[in-house]
N, C-alpha and C positions, 0 to 999 in steps of 0.2 A: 681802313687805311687809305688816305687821299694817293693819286696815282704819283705826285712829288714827292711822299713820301717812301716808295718802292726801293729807290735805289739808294737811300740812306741804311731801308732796313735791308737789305740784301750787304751791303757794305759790313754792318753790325753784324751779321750773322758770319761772315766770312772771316772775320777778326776773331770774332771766337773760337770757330775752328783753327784758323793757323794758330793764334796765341794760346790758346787753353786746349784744346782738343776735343771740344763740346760742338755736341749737334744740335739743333734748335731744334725742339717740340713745337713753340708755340711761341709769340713774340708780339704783344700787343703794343703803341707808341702809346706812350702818358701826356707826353707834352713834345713840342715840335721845336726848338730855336734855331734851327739849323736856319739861316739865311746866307745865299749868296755861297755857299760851301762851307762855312764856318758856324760852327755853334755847340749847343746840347740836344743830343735828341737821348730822350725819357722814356724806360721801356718797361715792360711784366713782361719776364719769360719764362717760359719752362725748357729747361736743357738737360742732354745725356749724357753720361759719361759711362762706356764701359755699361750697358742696360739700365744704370741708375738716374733717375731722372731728380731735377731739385728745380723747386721755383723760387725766382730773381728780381731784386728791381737795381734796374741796371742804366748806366748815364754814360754814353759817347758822348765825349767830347771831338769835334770836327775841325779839322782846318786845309783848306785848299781841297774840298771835298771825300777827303779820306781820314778814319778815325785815327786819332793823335794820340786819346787816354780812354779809358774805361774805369767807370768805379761800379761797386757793384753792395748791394746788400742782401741777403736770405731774408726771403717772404714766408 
């Protein structure tokens, strides 16, 4: 992960937990578009719920530097 992209995925990671209540395992970036605060950024994660873990492919959407939308698919 480039050092720019740290606080995108710290941000993702943190949405997940207030919104869904999932803890990150693992959280690899796919693709980068976030420019300037705004974009998509493209992830593989593995997250927890309750001991159960499931892997993700998962797309932040960014605006004004904080995620706006999340979509998510099972890997």
């Amino acid at each position: 992960m480039a050092d720019h992209e740290a606080p995108l995925v710290e941000a993702a990671k943190r949405y997940l937990k207030e919104h869904y209540g999932e803890d990150t395992v693992s959280m690899t970036v796919t693709v980068n578009d976030v420019k300037g605060g705004s974009g998509v950024l493209s992830v593989d994660c593995t997250v927890s719920i309750g001991g159960a873990t499931s892997d993700w492919s998962k797309q932040f959407t960014f605006r004004g530097g904080k995620v706006a939308t999340m979509s998510a698919r099972m890997r």
